[in-house]
TISE-864217 format. One line per field, with one value per residue: x, y, z of N, C-alpha, C, O in turn; residue number from 1. Coordinates in steps of 0.001 Angstrom, whole numbers, plus 524288, in hexadecimal, padded with zeros to 5 digits. Example, Ala and Ser with C-alpha at 12.3 -4.5 7.8 and 13.67 -1.06 7.14 Angstrom:
// TISE-864217
n.east [83386;83232]
n.north [7E9C6;7F736]
n.up [81E78;81BA8]
ca.east [8300C;83566]
ca.north [7EE6C;7FBDC]
ca.up [81E78;81BE4]
c.east [83390;83264]
c.north [7F31C;8001E]
c.up [81E78;81EBE]
o.east [8379C;83461]
o.north [7F309;80472]
o.up [82111;81F67]
seq [1;2]
// end
This chain:
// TISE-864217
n.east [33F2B;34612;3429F;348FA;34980;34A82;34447;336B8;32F43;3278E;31C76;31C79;325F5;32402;31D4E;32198;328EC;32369;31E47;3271C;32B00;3220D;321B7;32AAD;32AFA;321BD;31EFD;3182F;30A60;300BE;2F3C3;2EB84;2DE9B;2D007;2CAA4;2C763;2C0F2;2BFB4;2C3D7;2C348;2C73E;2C5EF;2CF58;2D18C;2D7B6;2D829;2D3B3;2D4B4;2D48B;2DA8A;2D646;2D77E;2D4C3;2DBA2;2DF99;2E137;2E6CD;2E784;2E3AE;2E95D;2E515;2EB65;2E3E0;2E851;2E992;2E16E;2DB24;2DB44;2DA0D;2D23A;2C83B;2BEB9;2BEF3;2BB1A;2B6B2;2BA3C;2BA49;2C4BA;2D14B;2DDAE;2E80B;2F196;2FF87;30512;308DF;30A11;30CD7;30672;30BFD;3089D;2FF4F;2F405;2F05F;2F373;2F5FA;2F57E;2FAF8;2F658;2FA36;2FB61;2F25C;2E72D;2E621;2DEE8;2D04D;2C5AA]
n.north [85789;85BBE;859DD;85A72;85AB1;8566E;852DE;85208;84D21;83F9F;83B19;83290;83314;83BBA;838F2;831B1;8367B;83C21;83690;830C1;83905;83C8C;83324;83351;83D11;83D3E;83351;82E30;83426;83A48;84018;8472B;847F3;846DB;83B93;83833;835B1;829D4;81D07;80EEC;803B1;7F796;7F20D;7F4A5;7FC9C;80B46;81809;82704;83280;83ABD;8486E;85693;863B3;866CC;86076;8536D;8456E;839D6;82E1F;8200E;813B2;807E9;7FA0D;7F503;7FB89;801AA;7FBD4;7FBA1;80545;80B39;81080;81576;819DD;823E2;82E27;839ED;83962;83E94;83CA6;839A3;833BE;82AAF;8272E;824F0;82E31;82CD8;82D7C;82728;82046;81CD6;81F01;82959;82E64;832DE;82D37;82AE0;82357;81CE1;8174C;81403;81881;82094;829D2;82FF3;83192;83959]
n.up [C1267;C05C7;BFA21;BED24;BDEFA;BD39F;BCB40;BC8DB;BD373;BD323;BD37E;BDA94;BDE99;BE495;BEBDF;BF0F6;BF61C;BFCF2;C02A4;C0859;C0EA5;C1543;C1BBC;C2004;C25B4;C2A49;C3023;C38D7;C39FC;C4029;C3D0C;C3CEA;C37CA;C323B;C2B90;C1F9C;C1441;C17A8;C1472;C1709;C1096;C09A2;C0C74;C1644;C181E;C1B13;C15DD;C1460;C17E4;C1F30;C23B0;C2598;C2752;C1D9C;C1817;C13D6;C15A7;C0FE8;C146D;C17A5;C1F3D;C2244;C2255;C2986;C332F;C30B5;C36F5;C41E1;C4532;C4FB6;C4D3A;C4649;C39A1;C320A;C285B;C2D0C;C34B0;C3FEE;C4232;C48CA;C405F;C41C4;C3B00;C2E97;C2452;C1521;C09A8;BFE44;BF625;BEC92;BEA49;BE7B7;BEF5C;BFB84;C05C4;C170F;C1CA2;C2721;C32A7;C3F82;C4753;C4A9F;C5205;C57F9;C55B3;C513E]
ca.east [34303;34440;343D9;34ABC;347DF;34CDC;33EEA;33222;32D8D;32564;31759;31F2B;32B55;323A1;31A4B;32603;32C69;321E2;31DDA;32BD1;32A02;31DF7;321CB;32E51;329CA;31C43;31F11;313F6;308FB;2FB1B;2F054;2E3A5;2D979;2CCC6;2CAA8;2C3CC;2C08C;2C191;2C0B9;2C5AF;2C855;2C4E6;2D57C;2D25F;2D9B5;2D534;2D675;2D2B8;2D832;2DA81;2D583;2D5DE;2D2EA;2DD35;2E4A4;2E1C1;2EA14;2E571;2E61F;2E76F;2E55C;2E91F;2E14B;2E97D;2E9D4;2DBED;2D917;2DE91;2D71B;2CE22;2C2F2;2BB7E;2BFC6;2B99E;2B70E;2B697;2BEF6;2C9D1;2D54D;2E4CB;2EA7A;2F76E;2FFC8;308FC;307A7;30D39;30B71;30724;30F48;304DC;2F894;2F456;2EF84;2F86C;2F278;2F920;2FA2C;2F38D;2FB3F;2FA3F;2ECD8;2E387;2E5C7;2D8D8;2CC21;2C1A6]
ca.north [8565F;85E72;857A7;85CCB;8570A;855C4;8525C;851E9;84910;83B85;838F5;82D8B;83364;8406B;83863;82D6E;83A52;83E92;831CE;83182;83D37;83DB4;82F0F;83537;8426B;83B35;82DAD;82C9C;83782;83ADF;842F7;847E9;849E2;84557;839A5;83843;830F2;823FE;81773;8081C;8008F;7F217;7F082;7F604;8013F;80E5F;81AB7;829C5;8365C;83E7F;84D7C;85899;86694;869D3;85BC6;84DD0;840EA;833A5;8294A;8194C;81138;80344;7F791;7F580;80154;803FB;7F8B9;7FD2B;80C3A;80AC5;812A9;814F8;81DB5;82503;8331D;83F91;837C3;83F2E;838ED;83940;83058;82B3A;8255F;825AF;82FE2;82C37;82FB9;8226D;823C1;817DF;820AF;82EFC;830CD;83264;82BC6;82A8E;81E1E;81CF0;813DB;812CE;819C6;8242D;82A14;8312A;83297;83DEC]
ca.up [C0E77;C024D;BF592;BE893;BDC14;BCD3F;BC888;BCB8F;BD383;BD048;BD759;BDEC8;BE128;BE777;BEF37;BF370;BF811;BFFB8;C0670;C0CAE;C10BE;C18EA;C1DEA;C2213;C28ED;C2F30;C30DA;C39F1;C3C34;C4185;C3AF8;C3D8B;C3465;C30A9;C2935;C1B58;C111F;C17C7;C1268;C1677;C0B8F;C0D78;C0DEF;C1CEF;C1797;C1AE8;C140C;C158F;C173C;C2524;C21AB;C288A;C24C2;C1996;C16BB;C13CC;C1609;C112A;C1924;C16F1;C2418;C2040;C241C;C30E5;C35CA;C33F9;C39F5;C47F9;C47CD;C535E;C4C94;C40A2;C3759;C2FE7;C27AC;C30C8;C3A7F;C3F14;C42FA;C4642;C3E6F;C40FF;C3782;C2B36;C2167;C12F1;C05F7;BFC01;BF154;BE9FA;BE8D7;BE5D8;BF49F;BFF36;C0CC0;C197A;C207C;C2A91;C3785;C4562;C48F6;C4A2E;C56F5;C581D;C50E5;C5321]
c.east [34197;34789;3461E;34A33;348C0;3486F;33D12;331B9;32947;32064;31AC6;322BF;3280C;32132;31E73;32813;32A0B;31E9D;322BE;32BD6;3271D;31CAE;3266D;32D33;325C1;31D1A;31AB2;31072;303A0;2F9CA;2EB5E;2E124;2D35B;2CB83;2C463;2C564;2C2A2;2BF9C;2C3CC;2C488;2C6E0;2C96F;2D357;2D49B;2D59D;2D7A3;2D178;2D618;2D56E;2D8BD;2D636;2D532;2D68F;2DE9D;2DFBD;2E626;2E699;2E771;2E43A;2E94D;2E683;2E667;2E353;2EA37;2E509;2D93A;2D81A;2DC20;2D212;2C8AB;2C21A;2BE23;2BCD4;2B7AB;2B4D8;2B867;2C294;2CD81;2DA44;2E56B;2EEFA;2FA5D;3049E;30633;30C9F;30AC4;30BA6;30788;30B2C;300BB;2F71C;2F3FE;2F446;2F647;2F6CA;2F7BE;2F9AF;2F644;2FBCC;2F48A;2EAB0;2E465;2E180;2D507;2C866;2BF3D]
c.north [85955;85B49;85BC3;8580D;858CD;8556E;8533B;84D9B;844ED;83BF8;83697;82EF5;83A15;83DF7;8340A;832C5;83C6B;83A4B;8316E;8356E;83D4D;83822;82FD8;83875;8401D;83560;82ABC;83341;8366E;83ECD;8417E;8496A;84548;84170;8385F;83504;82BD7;81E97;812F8;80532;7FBCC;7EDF4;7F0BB;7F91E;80677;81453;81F17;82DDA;83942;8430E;8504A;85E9C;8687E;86450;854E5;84956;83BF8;830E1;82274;817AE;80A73;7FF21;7F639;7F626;802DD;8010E;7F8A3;801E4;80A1C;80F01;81325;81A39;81DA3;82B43;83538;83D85;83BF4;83D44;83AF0;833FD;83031;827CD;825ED;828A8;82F21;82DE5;828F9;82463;81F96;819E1;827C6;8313F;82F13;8305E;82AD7;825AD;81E75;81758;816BC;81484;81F01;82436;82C5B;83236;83799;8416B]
c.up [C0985;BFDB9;BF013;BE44D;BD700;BCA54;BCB3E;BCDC0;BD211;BD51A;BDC8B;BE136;BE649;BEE49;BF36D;BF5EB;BFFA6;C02C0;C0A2D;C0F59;C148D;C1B14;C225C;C27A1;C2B3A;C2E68;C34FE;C3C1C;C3DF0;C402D;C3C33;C3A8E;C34D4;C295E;C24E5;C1810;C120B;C1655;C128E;C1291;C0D34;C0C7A;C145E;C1BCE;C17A5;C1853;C1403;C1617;C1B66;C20CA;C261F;C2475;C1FAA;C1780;C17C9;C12DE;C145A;C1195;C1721;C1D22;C222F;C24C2;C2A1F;C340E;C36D9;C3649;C3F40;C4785;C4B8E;C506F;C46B8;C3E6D;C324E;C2C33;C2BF7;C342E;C3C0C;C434D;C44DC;C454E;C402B;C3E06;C346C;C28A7;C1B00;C0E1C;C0099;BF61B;BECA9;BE738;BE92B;BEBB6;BF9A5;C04C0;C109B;C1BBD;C2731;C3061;C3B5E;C476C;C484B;C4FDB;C58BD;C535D;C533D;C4F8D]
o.east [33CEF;34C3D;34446;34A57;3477C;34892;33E8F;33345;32663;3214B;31B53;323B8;32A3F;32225;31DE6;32956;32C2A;31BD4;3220F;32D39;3298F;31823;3265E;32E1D;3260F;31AA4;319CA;312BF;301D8;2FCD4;2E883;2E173;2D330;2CB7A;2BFC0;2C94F;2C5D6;2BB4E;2C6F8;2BFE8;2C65D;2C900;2D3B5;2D4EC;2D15C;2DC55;2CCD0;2DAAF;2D0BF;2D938;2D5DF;2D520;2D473;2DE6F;2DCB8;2E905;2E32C;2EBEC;2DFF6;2ED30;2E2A6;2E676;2E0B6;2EB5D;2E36B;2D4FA;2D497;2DC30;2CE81;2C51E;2C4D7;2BF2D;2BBFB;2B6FD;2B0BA;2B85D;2C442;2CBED;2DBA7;2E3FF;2F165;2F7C8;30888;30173;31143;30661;30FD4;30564;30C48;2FEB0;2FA58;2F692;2F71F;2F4F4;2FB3D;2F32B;2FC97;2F326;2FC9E;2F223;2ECD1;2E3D3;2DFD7;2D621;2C94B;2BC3B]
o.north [859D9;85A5F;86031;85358;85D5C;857FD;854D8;849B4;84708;83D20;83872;82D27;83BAF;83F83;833BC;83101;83D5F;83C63;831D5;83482;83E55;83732;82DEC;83715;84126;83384;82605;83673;83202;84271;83DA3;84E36;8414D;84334;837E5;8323B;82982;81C86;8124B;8046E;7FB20;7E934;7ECB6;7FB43;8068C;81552;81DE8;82D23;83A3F;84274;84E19;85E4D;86C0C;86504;85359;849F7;83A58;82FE3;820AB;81957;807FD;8001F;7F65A;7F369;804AC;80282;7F5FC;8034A;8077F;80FCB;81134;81E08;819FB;82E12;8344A;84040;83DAA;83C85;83EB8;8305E;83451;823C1;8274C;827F8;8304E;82FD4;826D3;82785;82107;81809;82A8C;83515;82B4C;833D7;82A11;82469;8201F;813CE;81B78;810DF;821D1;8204A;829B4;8334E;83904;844D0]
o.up [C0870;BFD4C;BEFC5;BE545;BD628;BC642;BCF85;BCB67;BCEDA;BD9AF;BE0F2;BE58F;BEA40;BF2BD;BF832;BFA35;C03DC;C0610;C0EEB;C13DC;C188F;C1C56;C26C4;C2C25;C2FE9;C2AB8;C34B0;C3EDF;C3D55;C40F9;C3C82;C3A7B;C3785;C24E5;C2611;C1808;C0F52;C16E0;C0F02;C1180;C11F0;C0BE3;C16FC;C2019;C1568;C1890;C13D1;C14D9;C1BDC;C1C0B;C2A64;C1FA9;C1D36;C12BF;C1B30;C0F10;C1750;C1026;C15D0;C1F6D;C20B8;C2977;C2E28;C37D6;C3B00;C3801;C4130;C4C1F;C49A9;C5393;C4347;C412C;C2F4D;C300C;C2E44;C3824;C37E1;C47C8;C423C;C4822;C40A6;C3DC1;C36DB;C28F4;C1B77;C0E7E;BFF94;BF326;BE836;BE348;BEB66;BED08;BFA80;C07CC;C0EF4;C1C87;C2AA4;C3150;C3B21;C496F;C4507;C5294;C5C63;C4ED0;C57BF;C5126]
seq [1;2;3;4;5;6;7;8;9;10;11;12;13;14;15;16;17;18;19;20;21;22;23;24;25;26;27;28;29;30;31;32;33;34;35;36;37;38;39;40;41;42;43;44;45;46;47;48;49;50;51;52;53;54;55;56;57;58;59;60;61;62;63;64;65;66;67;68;69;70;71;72;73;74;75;76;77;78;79;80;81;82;83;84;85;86;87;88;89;90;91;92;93;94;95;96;97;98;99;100;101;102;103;104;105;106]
// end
């Protein structure tokens, strides 16, 4: 979709733009990278960011989701994730949500 525009846009209105967007076009995907900087909160929420050699994604797992991963995670994992990817219009970092599973680890 190609936007046109009278102003500039606002923080909120760019990032509200671009959350529909990439909820729209991937409504559910899987990615592989290697996971870093991880750390469970003592919500049971987990949070971290897939890498691979050019690109990072960070990732929130919430508490009852990561409750259900059959294995340990941890940095230097790598992973497919599968999942939602969205953009949180709340906070400076953008993480993807993290449902249904991890289909392999290695």
């Amino acid at each position: 979709m190609v936007y046109s525009q009278s102003a500039p846009f606002s923080v909120s209105q760019i990032t509200d733009l671009i959350k529909k967007e990439l909820e729209i076009t991937f409504p559910s995907v899987s990615v592989i990278g290697e996971i870093s900087n991880f750390r469970r909160q003592s919500s049971g929420h987990c949070y971290f960011s897939l890498k691979d050699e050019s690109a990072i994604i960070n990732v929130v797992i919430f508490r009852g989701d990561a409750s259900r991963i059959a294995f340990p995670l941890k940095d230097g994992l790598n992973v497919v994730a599968d999942g939602e990817i969205t953009v949180s219009t709340g906070c400076s970092q953008n993480p993807a949500r993290r449902h249904g599973g991890f289909t392999s680890a290695f």
